[in-house]
DRENVEX-746537 format. One record per residue: residue in one letter; y, x negated, z of N, C-alpha, C, O in turn. Coordinates in steps of 0.001 Angstrom, whole numbers, plus 500000, padded with zeros to 6 digits. Each point is the difference from the previous one (the first is absolute). Example, Ala and Ser with C-alpha at 12.3 -4.5 7.8 and 13.67 -1.06 7.14 Angstrom:
! residues 2
A494310486810507800501190500890500000501200499100500000499981498964500665
S501069501386498615501190499180500060501090500770500730501108499491500169
This chain:
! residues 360
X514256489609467637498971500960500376500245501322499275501073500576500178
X497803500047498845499710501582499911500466500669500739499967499574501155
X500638501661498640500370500777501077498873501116500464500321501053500550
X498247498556499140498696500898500196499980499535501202500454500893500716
X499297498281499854499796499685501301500691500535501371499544500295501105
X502033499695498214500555500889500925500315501423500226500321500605501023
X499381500039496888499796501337500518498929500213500493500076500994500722
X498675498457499255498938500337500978500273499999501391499504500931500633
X501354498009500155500186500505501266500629500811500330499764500509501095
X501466500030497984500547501060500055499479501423499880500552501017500419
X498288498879498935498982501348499734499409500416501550500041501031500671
X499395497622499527499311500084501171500579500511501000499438500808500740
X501711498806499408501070499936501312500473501996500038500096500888500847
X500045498977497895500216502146500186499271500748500456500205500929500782
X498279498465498442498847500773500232499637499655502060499267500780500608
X501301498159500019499644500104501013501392500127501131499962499685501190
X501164500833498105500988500589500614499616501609500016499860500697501005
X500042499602497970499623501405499602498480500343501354500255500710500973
X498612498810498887498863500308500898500731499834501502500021500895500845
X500468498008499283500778499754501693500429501172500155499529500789500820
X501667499521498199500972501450500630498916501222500345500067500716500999
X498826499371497861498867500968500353499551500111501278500016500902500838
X499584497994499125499296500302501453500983499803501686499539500352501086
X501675499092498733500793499960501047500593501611499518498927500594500106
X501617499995499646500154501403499376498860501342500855500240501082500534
X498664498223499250498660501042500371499954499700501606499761500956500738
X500499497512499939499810499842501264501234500603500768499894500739500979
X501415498807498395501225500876500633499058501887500294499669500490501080
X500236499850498119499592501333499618498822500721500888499884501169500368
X499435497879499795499137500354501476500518499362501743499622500361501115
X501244498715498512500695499706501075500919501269500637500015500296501195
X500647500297497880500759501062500095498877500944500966500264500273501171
X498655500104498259499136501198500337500090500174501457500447500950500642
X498815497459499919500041499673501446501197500443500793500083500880500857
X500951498191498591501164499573500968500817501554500688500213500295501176
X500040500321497798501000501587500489498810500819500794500383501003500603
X498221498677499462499438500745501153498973499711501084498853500385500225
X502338498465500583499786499675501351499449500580501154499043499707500717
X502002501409499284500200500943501207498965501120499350500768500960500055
X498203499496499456499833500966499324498296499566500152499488500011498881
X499659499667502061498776499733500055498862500330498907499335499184499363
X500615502155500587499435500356498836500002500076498788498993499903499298
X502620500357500147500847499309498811499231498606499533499304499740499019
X501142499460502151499941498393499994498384499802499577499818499102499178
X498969501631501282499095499704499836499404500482498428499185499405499294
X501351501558500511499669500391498240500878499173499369499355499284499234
X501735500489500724500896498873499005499483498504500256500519499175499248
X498716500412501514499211498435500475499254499998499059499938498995499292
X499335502065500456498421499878499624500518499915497925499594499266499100
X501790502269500929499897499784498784500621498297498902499936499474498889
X500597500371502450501130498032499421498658499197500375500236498802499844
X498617501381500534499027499243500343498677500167499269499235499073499732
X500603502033500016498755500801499456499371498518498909498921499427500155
X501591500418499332499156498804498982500483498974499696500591499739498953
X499166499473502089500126498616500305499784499085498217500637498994499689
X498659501482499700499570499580498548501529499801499117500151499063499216
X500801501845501016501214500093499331501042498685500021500726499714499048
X499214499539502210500484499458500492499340498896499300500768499112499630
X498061500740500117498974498630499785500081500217498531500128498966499345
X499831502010500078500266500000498594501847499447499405500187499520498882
X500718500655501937501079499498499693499551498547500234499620499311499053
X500408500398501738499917498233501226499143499466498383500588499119499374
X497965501473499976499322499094499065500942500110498362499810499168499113
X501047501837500757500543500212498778501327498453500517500505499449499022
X499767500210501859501154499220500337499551498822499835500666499086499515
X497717500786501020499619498541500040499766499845498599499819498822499692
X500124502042499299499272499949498676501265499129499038499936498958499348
X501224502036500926501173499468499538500641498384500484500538499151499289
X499243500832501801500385498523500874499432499591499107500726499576499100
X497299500306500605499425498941498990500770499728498922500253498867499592
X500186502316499862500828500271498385501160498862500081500181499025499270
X500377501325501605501104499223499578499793498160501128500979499275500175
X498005500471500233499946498743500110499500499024498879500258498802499884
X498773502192499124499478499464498904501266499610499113500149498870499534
X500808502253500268501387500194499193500430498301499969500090499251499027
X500230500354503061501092499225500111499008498571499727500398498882499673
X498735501398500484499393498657499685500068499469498273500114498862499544
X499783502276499859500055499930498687501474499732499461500196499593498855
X501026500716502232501219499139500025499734498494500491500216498967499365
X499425501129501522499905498653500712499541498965498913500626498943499920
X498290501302499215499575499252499371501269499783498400500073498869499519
X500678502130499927500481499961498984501787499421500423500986499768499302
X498808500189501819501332498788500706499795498978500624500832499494500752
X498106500082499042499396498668500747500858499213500098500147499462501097
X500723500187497807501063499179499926501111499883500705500458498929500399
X500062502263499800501257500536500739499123501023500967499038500546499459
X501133499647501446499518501197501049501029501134499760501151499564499975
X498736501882499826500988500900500401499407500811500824498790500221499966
X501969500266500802499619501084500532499114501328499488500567500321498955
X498489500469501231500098500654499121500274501544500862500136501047499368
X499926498889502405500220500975500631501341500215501102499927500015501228
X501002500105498129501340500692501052499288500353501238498810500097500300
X503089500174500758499685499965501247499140501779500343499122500187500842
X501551501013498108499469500938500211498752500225499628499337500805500654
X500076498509498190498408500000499181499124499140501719499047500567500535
X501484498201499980499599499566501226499608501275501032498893499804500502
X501588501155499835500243500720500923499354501462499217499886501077500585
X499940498809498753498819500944499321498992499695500197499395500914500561
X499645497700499184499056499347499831499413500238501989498915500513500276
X502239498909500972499363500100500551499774501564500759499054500366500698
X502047500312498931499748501621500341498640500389499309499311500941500394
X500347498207498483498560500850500070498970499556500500499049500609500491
X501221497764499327498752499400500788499814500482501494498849500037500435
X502180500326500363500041500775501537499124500978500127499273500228500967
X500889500882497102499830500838500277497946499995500033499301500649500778
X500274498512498244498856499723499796499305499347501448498781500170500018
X501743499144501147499926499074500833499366501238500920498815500140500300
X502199500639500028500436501191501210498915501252499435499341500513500904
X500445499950497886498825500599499518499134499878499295499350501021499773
X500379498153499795498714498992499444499397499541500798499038500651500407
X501225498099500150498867498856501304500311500061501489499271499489500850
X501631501036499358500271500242501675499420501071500225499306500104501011
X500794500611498383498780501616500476498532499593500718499502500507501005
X499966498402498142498747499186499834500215499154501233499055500210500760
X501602499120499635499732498664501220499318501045501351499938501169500382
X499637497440499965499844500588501461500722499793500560500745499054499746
X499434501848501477500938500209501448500370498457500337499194499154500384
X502032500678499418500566498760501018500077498816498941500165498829500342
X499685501637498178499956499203498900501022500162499317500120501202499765
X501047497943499593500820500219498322500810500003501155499848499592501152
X501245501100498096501540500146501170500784501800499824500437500572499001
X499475499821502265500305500777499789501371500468499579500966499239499935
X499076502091499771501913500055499583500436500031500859501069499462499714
X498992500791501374501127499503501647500374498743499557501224499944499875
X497962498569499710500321498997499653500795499627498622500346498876499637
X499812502129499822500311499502498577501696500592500142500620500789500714
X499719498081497872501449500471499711500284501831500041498985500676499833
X501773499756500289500607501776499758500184499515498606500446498928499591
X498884502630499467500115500400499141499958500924499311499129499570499244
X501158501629500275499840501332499156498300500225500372499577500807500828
X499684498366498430498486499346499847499574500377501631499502500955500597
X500868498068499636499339500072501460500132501366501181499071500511500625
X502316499834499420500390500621500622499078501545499839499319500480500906
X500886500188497568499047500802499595498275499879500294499256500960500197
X500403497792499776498813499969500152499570499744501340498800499776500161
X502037500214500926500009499982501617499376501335500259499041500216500741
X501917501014498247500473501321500418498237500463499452499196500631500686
X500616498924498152498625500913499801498530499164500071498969500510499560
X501059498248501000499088499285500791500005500812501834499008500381500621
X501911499645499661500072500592501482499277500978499883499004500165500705
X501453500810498202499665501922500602498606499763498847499385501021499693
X500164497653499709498644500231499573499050499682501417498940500585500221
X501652498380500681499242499511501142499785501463500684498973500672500090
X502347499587500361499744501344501137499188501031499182499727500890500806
X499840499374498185499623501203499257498235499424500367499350500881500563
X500015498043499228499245499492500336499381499995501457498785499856500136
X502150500321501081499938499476501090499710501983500848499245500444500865
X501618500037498429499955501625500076498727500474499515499850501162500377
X499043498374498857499468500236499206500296501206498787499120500688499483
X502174499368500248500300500643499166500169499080498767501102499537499706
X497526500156499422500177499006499513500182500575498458499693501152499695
X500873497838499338500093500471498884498752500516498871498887500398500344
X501529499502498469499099500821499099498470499639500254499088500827500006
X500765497660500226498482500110500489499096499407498534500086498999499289
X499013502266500741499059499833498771500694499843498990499733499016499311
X501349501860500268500830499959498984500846499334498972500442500207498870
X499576498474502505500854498901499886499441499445498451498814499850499706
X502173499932499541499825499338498526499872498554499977501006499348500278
X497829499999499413499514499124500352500353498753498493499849498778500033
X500582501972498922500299499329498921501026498520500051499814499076499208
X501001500906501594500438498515500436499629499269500746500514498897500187
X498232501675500581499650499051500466499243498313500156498790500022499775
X501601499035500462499689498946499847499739499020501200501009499737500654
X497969499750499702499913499496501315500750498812500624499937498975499321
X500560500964501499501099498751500533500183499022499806501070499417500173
X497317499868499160499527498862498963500736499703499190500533498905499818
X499622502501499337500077499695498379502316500481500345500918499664499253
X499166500963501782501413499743500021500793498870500373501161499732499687
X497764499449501262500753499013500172499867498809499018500707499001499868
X498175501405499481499844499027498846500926500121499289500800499071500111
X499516501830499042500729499987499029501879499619500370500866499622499211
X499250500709502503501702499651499941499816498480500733501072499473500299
X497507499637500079500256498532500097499991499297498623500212498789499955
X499542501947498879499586499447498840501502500023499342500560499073499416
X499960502315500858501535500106499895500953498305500680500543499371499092
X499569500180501960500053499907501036499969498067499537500890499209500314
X497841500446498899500273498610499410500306500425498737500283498876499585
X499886501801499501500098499947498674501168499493499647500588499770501057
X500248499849497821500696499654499523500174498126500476499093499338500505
X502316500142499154499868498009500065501416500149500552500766499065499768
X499699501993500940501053499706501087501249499669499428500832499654500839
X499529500347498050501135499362499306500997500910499949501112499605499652
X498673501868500704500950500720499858499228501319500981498781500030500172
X502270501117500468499551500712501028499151500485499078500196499959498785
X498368500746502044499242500457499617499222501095500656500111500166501215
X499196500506498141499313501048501646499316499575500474499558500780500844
X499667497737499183499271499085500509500860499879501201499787500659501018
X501390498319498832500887499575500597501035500637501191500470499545501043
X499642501903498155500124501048501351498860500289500541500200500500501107
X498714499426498644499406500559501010499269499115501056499258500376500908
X501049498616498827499438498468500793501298500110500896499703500390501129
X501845499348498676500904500190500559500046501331501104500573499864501081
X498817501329498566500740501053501228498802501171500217500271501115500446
X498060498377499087499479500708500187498396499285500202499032500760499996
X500745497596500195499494498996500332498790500846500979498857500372499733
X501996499727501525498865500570501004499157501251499769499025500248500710
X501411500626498169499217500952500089498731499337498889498837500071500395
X501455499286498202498795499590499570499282499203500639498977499608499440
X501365499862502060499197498654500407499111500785500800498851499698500320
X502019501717500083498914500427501224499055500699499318498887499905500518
X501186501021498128499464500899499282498104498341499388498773500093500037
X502166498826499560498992499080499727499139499432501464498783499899500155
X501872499914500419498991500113501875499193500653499979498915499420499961
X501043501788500046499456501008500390498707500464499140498911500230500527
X501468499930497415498692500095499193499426498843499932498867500109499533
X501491498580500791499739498705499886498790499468501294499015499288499804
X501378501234501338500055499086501013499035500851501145499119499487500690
X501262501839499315499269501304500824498736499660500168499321499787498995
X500025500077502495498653500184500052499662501046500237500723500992500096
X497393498908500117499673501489500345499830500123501513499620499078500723
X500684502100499667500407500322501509498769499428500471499340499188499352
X500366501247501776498611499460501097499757501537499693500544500857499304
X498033499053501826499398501080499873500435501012500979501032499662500579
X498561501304499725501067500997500676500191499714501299501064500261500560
X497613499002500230500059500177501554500930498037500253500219499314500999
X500017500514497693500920498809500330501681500160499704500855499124500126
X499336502400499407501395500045499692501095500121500758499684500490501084
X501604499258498828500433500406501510500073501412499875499903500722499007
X500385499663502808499228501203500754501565501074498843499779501195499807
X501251498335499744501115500961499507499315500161498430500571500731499190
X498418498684500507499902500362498231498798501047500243499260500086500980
X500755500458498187499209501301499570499547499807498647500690499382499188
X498273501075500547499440499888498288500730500854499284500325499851498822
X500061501481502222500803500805498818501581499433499490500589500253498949
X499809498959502119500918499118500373501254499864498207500009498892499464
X500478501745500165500789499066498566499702498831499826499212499647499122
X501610499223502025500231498607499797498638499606499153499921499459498897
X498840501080502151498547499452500240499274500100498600499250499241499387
X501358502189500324499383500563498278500460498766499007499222499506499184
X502093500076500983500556499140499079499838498652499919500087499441498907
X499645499841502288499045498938500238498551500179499542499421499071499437
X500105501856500745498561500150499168500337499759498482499457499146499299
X501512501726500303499919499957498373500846498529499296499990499626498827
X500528499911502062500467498110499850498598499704499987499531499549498955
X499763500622501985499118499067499946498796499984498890499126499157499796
X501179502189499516498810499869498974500217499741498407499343500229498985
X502419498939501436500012499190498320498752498944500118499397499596500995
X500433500089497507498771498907499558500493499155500654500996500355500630
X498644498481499489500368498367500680500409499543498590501055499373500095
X498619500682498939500480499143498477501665500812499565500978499455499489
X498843502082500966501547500404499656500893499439501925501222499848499986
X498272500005500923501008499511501102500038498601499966500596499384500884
X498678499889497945500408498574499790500919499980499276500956499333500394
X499168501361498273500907499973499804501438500669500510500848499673499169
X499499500800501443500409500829500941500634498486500699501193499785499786
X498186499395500865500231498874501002500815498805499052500980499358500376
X498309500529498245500710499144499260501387500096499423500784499092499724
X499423503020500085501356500020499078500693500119501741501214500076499809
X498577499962501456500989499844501146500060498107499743500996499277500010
X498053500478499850500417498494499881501549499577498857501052499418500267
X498453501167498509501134500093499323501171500341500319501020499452499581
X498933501508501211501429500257500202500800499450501002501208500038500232
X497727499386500366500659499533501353500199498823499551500786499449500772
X498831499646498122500550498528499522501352500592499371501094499538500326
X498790501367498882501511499875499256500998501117501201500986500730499902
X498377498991500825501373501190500919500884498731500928499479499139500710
X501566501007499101500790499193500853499936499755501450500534500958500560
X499151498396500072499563499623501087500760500510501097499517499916501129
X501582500590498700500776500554501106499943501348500133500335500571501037
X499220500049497874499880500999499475498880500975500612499978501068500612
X498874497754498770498464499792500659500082500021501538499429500955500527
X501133498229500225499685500337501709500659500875500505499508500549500986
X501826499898498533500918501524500447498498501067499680499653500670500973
X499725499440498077499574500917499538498528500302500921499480501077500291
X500054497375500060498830500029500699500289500592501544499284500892500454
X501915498491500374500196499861500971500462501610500024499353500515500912
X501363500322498560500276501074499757498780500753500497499932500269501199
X499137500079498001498826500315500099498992499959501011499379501009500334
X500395497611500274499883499840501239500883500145501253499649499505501071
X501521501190498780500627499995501360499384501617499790499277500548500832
X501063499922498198499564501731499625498821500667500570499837501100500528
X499133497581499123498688500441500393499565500007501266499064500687500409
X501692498445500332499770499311501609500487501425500624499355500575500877
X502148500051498437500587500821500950499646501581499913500268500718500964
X499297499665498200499512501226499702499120500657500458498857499566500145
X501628501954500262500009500439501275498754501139499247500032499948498770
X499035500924501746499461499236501684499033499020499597499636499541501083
X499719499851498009499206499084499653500588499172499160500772500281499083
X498836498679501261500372498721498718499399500206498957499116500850499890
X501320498320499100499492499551498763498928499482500572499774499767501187
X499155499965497230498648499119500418500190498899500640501182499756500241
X497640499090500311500684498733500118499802499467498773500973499542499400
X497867500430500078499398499317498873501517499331499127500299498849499682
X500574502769500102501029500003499336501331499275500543500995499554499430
X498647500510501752501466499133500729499705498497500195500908499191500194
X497837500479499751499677498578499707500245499557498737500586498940499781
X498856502067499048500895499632498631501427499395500046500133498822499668
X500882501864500702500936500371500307500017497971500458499974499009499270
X500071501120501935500200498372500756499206499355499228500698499040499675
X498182500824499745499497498823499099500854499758498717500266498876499576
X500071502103499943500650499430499180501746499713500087500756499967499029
X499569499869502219501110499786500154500099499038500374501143499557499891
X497917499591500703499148498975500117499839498631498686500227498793499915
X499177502460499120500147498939498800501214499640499586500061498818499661
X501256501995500219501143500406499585500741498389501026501025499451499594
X498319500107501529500571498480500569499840499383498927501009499531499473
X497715500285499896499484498921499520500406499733498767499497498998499490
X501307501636499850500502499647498504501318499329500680500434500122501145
X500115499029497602501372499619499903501287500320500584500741500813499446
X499704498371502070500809500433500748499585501967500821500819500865500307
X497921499167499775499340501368500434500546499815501635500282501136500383
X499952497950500631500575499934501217501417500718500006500298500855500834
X500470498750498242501464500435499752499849500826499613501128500407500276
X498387500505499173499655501048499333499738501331501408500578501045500302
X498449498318500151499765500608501328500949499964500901500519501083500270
X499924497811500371501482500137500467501007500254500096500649500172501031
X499747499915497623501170500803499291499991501753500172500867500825500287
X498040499232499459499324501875499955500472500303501450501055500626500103
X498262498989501078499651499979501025501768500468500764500424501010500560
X500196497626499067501249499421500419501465501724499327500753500837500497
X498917498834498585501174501010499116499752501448500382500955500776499954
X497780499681500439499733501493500626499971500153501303499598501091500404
X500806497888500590500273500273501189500898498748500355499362498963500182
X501952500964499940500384498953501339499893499777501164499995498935500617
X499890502394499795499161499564501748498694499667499698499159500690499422
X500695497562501269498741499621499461499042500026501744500166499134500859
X499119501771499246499256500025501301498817499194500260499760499674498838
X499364499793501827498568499180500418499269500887499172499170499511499233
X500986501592500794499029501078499214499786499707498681499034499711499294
X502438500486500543499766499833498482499941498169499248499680499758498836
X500623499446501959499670498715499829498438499440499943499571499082499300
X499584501889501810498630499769499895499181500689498736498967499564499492
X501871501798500083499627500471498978500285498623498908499009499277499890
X501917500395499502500387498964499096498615498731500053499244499524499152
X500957500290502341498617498876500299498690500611499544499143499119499924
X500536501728499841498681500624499915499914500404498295498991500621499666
X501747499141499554499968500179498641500013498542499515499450499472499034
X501380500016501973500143498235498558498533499326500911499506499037499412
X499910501287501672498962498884500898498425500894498913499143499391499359
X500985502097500800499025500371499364499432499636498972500781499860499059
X498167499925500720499182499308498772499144500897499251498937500489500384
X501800499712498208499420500918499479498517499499499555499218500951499962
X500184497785499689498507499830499189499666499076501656499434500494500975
X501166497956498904499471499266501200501259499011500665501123499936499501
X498727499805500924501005499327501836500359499033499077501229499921499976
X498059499032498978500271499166499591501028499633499093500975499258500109
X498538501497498895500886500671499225501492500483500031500882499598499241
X499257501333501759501135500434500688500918498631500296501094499707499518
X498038499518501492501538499225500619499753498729499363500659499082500489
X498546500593498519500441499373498100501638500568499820501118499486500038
X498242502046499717501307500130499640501387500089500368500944499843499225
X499145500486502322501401500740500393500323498638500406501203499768500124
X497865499150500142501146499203500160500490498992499425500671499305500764
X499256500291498067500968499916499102501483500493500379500961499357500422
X498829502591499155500665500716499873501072499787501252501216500083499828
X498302499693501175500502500183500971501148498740500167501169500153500353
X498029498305499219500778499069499775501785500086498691501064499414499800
X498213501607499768501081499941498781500777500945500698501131499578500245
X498602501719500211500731500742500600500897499475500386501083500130499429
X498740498968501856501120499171500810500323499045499329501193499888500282
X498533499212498908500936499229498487501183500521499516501173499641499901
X497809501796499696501325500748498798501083500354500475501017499939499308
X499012500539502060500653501215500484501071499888501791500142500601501064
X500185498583498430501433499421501012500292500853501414500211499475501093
X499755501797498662500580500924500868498958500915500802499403500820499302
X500389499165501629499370500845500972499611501166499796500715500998500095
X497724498979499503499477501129499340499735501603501116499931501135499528
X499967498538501922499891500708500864501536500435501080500771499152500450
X499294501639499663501616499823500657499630499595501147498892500043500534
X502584499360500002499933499300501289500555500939501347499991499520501133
């Protein structure tokens, strides 16, 4: 192999070490503003507004990150292909840990801004990280600055990165299948440790209907409502761009690893069920169980489910046993179909597998 291929990922990899430090650099830097004035009410309320004032800053880093992610997935593929023969690596454990510090960073200010209430996962749920932790600190005092109505710049707000939730989640599920898996990839991380946020970001521009009419909404939504605004503007992608929208979630959800796939679903739906003071949609939490549903029906998909189920809790309760019953009995298209399939599955299950899948 040329060594063009790999100084290209090496180009890439600076140019998106270099933007990361930028913008983790600028978020430390307004994190600071907040944090030393707690006790100081009025302090606290002019330093909010100025670490908050233009939400655009934040969205302009998050799209310069996703720009670079593209850069260098094109790079590794263009390895991938000139080692077909031999696979090498073409990304170390620290280039790994770059890749997903930015994809976090694009995740947390790019398309989570965009979901609705009780949708994606919040950072209470996610691993601790530099990333996260910072973006707790100036997501919070952007909420309360909002809630005070001491709200930020307003009209002012620089609208030049902006891109609608569509076209963000498009571009990191497109991330997301790209490359042929032969070697890590930013495909591959981001199917691995960031799965649920493109599945919910594709739910949502994909899948969103349009609300009812007002005297059918529930009595807690309001038109002026956020959530309500943002469900309106889901709902007015074309049907030809939320088909496709439905097809590249199809994609990803064939090449996403199946264990991977129901942590990520089930995640999401426990999120949405519990979130306080209103749930998630249902529309969206039926997503959620239908396709966890389908996730039985592929190849050993019972064990799959069982295994998940089994390894995240050992106290196994009626509760959560009827939960288990209500994903493998559920029928995602028709009844028929379904117990076609599981039981097979079910026969092989107890074939394959010697040892007592439920504790005694």
């Amino acid at each position: 192999m040329s060594g063009q291929e790999k100084t290209a990922v090496k180009s890439v990899l600076e140019t998106l070490r270099r933007e990361t430090n930028n913008a983790k650099e600028y978020m430390l830097e307004q994190a600071k503003k907040i944090k030393p004035s707690r006790w100081d009410p009025e302090q606290r309320t002019r330093l909010l507004k100025e670490a908050t004032q233009d939400p655009a800053v934040y969205r302009r880093y998050a799209l310069q990150l996703l720009q670079s992610l593209e850069a260098l997935q094109v790079s590794i593929t263009e390895w991938e292909e000139a080692n077909i023969e031999e696979p090498t690596e073409p990304l170390g454990l620290a280039d790994q840990k770059l890749v997903l510090t930015a994809i976090e960073f694009v995740i947390l200010f790019g398309i989570s801004p965009l979901f609705i209430d009780g949708t994606g996962v919040p950072i209470s749920k996610r691993l601790r990280s530099d990333v996260s932790e910072m973006a707790q600190i100036i997501i919070d005092a952007y909420s309360n600055l909002q809630k005070t109505d001491a709200s930020p710049a307003g009209d002012q707000e620089d609208h030049s990165a902006h891109i609608d939730l569509a076209e963000w989640v498009t571009r990191l599920a497109e991330l997301a299948v790209a490359g042929n898996s032969t070697v890590t990839d930013v495909g591959l991380l981001l199917r691995t440790r960031y799965l649920a946020d493109v599945i919910a970001g594709l739910f949502q521009a994909g899948y969103a209907p349009l609300p009812g009419p007002p005297d059918k909404l529930p009595p807690y939504a309001k038109l002026e409502d956020r959530n309500l605004q943002r469900t309106f503007e889901l709902a007015t992608i074309d049907e030809p761009r939320k088909m496709r929208l439905r097809r590249l979630f199809g994609r990803v959800f064939e090449k996403s690893d199946p264990f991977s796939a129901f942590e990520a679903l089930s995640l999401l739906q426990s999120v949405s069920v519990n979130t306080k003071p209103h749930p998630g949609p249902v529309w969206y939490r039926r997503l959620c169980g239908r396709y966890m549903s389908h996730l039985v029906q592929r190849p050993h998909g019972v064990q799959v489910a069982l295994n998940f189920m089994l390894n995240n809790d050992n106290q196994m309760t009626a509760k959560k046993l009827d939960h288990i019953s209500q994903i493998i009995l559920t029928p995602p298209a028709s009844a028929d179909r379904q117990v076609t399939g599981i039981k097979p599955k079910k026969l092989e299950r107890r074939a394959a597998n010697s040892e007592s899948v439920l504790p005694t």
